[in-house]
PAMARDREN-953563 format. One record per atom (N, C-alpha, C): x, y, z; residue in one letter. Coordinates in steps of 0.05 Angstrom, whole numbers, padded with zeros to 5 digits, always signed. Example, Ala and Ser with C-alpha at 12.3 -4.5 7.8 and 13.67 -1.06 7.14 Angstrom:
+00264-00114+00156A+00246-00090+00156A+00264-00066+00156A+00257-00045+00142S+00273-00021+00143S+00258+00001+00157S
This chain:
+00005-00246-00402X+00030-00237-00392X+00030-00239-00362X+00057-00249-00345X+00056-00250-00322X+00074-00218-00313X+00065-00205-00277X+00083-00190-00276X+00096-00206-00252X+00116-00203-00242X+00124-00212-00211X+00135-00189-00203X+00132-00193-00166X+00143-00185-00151X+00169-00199-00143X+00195-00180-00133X+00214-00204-00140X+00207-00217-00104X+00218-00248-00114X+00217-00269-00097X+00238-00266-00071X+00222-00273-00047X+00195-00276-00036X+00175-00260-00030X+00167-00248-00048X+00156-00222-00047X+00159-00201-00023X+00188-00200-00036X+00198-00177-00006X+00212-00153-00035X+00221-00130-00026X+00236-00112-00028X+00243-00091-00022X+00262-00077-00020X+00271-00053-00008X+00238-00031-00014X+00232-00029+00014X+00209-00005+00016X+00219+00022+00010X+00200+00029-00002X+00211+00058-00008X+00199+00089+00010X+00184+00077+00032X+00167+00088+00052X+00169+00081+00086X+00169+00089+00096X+00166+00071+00121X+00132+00083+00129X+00117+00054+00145X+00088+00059+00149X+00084+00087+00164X+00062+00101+00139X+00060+00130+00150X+00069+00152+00140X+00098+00150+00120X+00099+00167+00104X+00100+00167+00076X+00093+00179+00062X+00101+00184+00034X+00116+00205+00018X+00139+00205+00039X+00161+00216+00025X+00174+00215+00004X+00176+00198-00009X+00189+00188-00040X+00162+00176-00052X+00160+00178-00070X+00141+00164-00081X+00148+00155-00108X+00159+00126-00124X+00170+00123-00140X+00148+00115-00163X+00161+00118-00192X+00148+00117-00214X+00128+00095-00214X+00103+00095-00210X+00086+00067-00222X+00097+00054-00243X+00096+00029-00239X+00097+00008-00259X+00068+00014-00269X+00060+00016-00305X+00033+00020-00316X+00020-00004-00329X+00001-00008-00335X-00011-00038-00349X-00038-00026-00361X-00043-00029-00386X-00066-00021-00401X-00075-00033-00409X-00107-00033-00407X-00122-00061-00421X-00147-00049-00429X-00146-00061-00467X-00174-00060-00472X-00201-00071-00470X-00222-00061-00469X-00246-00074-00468X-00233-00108-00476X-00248-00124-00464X-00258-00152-00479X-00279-00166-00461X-00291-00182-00478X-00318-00199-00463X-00330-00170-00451X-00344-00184-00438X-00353-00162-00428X-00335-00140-00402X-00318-00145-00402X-00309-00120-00388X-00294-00095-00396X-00310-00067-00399X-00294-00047-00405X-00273-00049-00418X-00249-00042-00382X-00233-00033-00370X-00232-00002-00379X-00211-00003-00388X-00202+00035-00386X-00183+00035-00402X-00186+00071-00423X-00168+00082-00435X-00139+00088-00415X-00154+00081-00386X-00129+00101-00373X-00116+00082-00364X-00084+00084-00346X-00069+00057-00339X-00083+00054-00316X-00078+00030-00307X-00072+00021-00285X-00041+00024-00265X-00047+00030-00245X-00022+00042-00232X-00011+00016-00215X+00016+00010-00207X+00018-00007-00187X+00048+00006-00174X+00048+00005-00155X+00065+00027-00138X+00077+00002-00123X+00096-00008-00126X+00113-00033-00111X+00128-00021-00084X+00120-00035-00059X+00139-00032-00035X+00135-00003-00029X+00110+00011-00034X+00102+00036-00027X+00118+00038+00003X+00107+00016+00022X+00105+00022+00044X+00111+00000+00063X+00120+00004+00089X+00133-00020+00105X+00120-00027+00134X+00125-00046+00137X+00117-00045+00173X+00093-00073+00172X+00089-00069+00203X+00079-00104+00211X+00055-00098+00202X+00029-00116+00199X+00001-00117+00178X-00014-00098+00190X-00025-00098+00222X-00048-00073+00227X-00029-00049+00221X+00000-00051+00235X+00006-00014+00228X+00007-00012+00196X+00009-00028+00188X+00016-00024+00150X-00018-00009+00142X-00039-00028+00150X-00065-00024+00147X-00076+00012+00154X-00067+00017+00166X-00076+00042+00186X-00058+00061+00168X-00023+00046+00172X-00014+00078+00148X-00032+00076+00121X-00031+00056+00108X-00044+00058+00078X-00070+00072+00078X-00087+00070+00103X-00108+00077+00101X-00100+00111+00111X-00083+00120+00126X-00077+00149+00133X-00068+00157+00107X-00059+00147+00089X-00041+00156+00067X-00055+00163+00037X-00083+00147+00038X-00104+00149+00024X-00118+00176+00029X-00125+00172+00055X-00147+00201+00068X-00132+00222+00064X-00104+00211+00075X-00088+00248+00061X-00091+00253+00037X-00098+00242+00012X-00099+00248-00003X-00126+00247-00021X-00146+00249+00001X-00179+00242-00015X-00183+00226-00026X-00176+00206-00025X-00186+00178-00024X-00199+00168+00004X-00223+00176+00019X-00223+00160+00039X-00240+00131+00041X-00216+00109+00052X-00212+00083+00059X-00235+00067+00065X-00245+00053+00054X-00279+00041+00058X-00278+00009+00070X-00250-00008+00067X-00252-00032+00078X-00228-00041+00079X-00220-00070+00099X-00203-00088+00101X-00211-00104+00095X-00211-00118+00069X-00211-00147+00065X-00190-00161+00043X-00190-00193+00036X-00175-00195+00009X-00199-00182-00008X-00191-00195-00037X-00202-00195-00063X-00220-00220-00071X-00241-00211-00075X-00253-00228-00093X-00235-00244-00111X-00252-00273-00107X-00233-00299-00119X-00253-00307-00155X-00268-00282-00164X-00280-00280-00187X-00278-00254-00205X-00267-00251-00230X-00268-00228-00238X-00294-00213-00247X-00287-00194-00228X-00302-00164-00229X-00299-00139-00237X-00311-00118-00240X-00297-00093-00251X-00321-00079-00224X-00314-00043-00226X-00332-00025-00221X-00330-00003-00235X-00354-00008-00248X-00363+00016-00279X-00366+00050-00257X-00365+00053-00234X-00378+00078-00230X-00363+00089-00205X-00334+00076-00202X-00317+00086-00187X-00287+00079-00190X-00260+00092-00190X-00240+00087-00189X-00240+00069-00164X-00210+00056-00162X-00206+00047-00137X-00180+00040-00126X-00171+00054-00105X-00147+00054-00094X-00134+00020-00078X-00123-00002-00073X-00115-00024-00054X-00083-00020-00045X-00091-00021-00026X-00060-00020-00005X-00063-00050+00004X-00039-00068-00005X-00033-00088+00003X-00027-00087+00033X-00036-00093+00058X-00021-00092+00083X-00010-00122+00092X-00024-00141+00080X-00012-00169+00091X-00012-00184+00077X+00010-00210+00068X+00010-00224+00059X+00013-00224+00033X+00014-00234+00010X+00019-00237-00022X-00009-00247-00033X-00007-00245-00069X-00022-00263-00079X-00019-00249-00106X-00029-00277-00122X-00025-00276-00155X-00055-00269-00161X-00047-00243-00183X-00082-00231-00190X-00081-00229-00208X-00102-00223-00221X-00105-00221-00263X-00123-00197-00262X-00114-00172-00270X-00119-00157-00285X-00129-00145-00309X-00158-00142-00315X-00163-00138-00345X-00188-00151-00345X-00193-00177-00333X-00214-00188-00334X-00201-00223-00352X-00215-00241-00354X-00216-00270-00357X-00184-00280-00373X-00188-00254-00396X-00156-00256-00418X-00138-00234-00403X-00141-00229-00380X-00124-00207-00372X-00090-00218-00371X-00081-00196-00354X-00054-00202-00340X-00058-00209-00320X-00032-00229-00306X-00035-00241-00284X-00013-00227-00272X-00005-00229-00242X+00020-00203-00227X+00023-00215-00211X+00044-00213-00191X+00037-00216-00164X+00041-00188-00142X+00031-00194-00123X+00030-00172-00104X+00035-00181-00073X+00035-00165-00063X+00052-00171-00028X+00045-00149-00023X+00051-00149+00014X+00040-00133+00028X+00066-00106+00020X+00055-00081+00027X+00072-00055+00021X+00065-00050-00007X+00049-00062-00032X+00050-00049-00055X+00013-00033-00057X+00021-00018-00071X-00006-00004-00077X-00012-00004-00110X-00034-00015-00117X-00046-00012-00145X-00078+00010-00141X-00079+00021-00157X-00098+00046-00171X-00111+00033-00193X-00132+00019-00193X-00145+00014-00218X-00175+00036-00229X-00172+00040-00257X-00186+00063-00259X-00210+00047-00264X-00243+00057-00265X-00263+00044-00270X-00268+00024-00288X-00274+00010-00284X-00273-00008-00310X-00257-00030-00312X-00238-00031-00295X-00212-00046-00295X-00219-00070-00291X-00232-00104-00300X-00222-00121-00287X-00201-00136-00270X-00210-00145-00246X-00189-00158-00222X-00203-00184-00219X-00182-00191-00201X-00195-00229-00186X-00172-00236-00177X-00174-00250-00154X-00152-00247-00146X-00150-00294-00155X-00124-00295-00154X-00122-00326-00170X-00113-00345-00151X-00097-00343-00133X-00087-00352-00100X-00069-00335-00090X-00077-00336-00058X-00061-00319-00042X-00055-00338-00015X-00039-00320+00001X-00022-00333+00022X-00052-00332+00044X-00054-00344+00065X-00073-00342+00077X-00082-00323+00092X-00051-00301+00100X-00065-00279+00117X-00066-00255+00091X-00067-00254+00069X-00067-00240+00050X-00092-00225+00063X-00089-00184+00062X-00109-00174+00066X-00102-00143+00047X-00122-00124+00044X-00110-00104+00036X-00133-00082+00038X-00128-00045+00037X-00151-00037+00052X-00162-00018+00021X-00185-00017+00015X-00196-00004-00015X-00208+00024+00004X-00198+00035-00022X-00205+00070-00015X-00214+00073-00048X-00225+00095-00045X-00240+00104-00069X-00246+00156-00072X-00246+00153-00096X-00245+00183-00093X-00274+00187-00072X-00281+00218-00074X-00305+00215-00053X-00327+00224-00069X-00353+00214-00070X-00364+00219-00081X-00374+00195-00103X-00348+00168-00099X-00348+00147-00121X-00365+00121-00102X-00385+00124-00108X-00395+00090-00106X-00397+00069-00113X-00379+00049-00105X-00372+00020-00121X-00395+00002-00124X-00393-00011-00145X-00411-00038-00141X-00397-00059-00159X-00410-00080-00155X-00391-00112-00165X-00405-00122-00189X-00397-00120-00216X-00396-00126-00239X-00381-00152-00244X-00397-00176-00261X-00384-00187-00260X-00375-00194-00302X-00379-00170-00315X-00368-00170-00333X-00387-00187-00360X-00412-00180-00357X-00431-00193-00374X-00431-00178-00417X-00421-00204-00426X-00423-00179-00455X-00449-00167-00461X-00472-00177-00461X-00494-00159-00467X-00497-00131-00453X-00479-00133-00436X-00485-00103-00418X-00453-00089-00419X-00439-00093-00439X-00412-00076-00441X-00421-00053-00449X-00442-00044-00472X-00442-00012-00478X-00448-00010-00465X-00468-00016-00435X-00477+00008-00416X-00452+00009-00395X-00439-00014-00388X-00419-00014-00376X-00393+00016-00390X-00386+00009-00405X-00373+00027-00418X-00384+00062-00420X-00410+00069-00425X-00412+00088-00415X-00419+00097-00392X-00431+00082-00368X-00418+00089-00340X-00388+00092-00331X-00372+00085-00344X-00342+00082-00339X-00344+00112-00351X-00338+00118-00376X-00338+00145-00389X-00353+00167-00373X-00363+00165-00357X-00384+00183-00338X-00366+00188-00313X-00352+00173-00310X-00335+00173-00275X-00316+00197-00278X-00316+00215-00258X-00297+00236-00260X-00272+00223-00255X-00252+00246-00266X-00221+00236-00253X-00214+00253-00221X-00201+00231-00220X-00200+00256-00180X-00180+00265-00189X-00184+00284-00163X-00173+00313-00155X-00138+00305-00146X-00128+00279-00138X-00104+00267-00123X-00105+00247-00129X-00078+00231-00135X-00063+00217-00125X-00070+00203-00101X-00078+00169-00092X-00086+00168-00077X-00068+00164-00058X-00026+00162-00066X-00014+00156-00055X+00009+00173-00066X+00003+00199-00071X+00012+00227-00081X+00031+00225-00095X+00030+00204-00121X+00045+00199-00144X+00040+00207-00165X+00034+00197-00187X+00038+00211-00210X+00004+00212-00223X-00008+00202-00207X-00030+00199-00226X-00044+00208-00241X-00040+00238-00227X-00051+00267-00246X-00039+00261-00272X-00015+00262-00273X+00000+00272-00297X-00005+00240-00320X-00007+00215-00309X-00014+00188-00326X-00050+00184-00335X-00068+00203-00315X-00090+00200-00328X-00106+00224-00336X-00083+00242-00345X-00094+00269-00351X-00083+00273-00386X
């Protein structure tokens, strides 16, 4: 299944960089285990046009907008161009620049697209990869505290242990972008 952003991956922001005054319903996407990757009983969140403004100030609100909410912000880069999961931490991405088409779920996943201003929440376990992006495509990963990531690349002989490190990860305390998350993974 494809999702899009509508074309040119622009739309009315529902934030300006810095605040999160409105915060509108996630779009959700659920995916079961396959091959070897997990994923999660719980959704995946994607928060479209969270937020607005030119790429470093976009970068800096997303990353202020995370820490307000205990998520704090660990990097600026794109996405890995191979699917991966991480069995032993949620993980928050604020798009700040540029677009790109990603698959979700892992190899049979969903494919989406994304642009700068949207925010996705993937819960442990989640396969991603990103499939092509625009060239200044960047975005900043935050994580609850306490969650340490590492890069899985979705092996079947190692799904039951994968799967119960996933079952092991607490749920946080917030919203990394003070939406609904409590109430979708509780």
């Amino acid at each position: 299944m494809r999702h899009s952003a509508k074309p040119p991956f622009a739309a009315t922001p529902t934030a300006q960089a810095g605040g999160d005054s409105h915060v509108p319903m996630p779009e959700t996407l659920h995916f079961e285990a396959r091959g070897g990757f997990p994923n999660s009983p719980l959704p995946v969140l994607i928060y479209r046009q969270l937020l607005a403004g030119p790429g470093v100030e976009l970068a800096t609100a997303f990353e202020t907008l995370f820490e307000r909410h205990r998520w704090p912000p660990q990097w600026r880069y794109g996405l890995y161009d191979f699917d991966h999961f991480h069995s032993t931490a949620h993980e928050a991405l604020g798009v700040f620049s540029g677009y790109a088409r990603v698959r979700l779920g892992g190899p049979q996943g969903d494919e989406l697209d994304i642009a700068a201003g949207d925010a996705l929440i993937l819960p442990a376990g989640t396969g991603h990869a990103c499939l092509e992006s625009s060239d200044d495509f960047e975005m900043v990963g935050a994580y609850p505290p306490g969650q340490v990531w590492e890069v899985e690349r979705g092996d079947p002989a190692e799904l039951a242990a994968a799967q119960a490190r996933v079952a092991r990860v607490e749920l946080p305390a917030d919203d990394p972008v003070g939406g609904e998350l409590l109430k979708l993974w509780r």
